[in-house]
N, C-alpha and C positions, 0 to 999 in steps of 0.2 A: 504494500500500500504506500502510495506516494504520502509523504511528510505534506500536511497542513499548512501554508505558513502566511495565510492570511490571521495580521492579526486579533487579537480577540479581544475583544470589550472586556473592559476591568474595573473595580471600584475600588475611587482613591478612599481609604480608611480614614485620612486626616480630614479633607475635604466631605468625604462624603457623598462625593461623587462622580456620575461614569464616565473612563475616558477610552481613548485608544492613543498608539501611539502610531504612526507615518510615517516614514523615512523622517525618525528622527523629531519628530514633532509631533508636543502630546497636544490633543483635538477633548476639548471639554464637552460634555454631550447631555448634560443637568443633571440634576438631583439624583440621589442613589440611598437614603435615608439608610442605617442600621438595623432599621426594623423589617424592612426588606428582605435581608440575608443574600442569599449568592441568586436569588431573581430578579433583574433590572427591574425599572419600572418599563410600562409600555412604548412609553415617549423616550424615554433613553434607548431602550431596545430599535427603535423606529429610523432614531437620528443613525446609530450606529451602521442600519441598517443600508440607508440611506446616501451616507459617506463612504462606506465600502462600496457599494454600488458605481460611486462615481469612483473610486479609486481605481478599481480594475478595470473599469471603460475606457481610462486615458490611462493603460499601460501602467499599473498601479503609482500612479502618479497625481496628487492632485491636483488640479489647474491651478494655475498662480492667476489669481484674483485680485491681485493689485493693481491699482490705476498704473499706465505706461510712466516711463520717466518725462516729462518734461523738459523743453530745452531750459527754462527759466532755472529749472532743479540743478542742471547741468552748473548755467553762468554761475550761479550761487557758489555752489561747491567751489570753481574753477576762480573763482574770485580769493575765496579764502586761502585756497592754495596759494595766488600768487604772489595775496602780500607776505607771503614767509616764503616764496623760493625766489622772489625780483625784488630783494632787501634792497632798498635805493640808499647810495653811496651819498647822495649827495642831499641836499633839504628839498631838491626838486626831483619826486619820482618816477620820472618820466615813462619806463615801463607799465605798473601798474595802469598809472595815465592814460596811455593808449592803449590798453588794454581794456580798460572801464568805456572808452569810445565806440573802440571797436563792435566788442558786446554789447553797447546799447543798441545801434544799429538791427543786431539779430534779435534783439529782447520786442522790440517793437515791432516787429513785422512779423514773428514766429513764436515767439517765447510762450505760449502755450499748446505748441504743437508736440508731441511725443519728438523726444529725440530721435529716436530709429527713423522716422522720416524724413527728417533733414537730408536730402542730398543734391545734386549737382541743381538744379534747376532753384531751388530755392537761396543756396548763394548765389545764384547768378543773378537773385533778386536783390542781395543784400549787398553785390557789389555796384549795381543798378543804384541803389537808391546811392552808396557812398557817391557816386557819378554827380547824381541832383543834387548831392550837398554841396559840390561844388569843390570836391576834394580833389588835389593835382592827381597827376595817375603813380607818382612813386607812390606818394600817403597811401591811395587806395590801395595799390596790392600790399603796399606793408599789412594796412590791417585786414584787409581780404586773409592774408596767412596768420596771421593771429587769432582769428574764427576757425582758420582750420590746426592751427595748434591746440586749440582748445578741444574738439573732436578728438583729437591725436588723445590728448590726455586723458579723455573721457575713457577711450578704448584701455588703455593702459592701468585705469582705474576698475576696468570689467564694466563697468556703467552703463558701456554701448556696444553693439556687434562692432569688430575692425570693418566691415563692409562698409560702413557707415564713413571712414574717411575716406579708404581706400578710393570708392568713388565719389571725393569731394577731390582726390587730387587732380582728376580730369577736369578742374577748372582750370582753365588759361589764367594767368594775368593780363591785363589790359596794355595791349602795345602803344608803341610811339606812333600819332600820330591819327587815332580813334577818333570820329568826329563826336565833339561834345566834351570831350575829356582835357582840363588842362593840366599842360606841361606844367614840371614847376622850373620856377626861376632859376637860372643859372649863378652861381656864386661864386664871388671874384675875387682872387686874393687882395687886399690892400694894397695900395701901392705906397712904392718904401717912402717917398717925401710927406705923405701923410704920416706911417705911423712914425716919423722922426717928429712931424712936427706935432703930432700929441705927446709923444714922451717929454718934450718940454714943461709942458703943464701937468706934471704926475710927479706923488711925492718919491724919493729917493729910494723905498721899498717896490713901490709897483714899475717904478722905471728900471729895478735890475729883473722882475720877474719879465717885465716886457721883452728886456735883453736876451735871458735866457731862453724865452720861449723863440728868439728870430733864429740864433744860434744855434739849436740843441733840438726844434719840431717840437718840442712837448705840447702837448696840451692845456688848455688851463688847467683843468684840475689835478694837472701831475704835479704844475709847478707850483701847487697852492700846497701840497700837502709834502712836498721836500723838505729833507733838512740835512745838516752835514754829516749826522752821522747815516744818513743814508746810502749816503757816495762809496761805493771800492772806489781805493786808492788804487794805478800802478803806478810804480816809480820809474818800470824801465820803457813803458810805451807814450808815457806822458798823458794817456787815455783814459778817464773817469766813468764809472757805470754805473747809472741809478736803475734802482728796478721796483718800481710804484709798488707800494703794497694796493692799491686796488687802481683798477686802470679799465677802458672801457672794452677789453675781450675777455676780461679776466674770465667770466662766467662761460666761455666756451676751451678752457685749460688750456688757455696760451698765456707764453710768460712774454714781459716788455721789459726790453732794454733800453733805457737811454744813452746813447754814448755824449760825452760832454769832453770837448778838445780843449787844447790849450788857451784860445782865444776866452 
């Protein structure tokens, strides 16, 4: 004789009443008084009956009856997340920033649609509207992939089937030259009679960091956060190396060198 192994209906003794257990999950099913003894009541007997039924119809499984995940459920999550993994270096957090942009964009136009539906044609709506914001086309695809970052991390969290970006990466970004779409500005270096003639009127701190930043490419916030004991010394190459404790790839594990010459 084949072994049984449909569970069996039980009464909790503390409780007082009947349960089963599920893969793993105990399922309440009402009263089961003491005075009863080992014969359920009828309605207990009914439910139990009842929820077995449905367990071995869906492959003794029971249906998950939860509402779908939402994308809004998503941005939430993926917001909390990123103010503790896009720790801002500086008093302006500029990641999180665009990131809060980006996602309002999909929170307004989607944000109560089940996650698992989100794909190719609904960004192509949310890169659409960035378009009517009036955003240049670098901004857009920057934060076009920052929506799909976020999917990325949904999958990786189990949240969302992988299917679900995989076919969000068959979105294009928006090429040069898209009618409706503006370029953005082109940006020029300073020219040098300028910044000589602002360092005139700057006090004697800000006119050596100016110095150093013409001589050495640093950035500003390498050379805001310099000090001398940050410097290798050599003595035989006459050659100086600062190497930023935070700098702007850091978060992708590349190290910066600044070499600083004799001038």
């Amino acid at each position: 004789m084949p072994k049984n192994t449909t569970p069996q209906l039980c009464r909790h003794r503390t409780l007082e009443r009947g349960h089963v257990t599920l893969n793993g999950r105990e399922h309440y099913l009402g009263d089961w008084p003491k005075r009863n003894g080992r014969t359920p009541p009828l309605d207990v007997r009914q439910r139990y009956d009842d929820l077995i039924s449905t367990w071995l119809a869906n492959g003794r499984q029971l249906p998950d009856d939860r509402p779908p995940l939402t994308i809004n459920e998503v941005i939430l999550a993926y917001l909390e997340w990123a103010k503790l993994h896009y720790v801002p270096k500086r008093k302006k957090d500029d990641q999180n920033r665009f990131i809060r942009s980006a996602v309002r964009v999909v929170r307004e136009l989607f944000g109560r649609t089940p996650a698992a539906e989100f794909g190719p044609k609904k960004l192509r709506a949310v890169q659409q509207a960035m378009i009517e914001r009036g955003w240049c086309r670098s901004t857009l695809n920057a934060q076009v992939d920052r929506v799909r970052r976020m999917f990325k991390w949904a999958v990786t969290e189990e949240m969302i089937s992988g299917n679900v970006y995989h076919a969000l990466r068959a979105v294009e970004g928006v090429r040069r030259g898209t009618p409706g779409v503006r370029e953005p500005e082109p940006v020029h270096p300073i020219a040098a009679d300028v910044v000589e003639a602002t360092i005139l009127h700057l006090n004697p701190t800000l006119r050596a960091m100016v110095r150093v930043q013409l001589l050495t490419g640093m950035r500003p916030g390498e050379v805001c956060q310099l000090r001398a004991s940050d410097i290798e010394t050599d003595g035989a190459s006459g050659m100086w190396m600062f190497r930023p404790k935070q700098h702007k790839t850091q978060h992708h594990g590349r190290d910066r060198v600044v070499l600083i010459g004799p001038q």
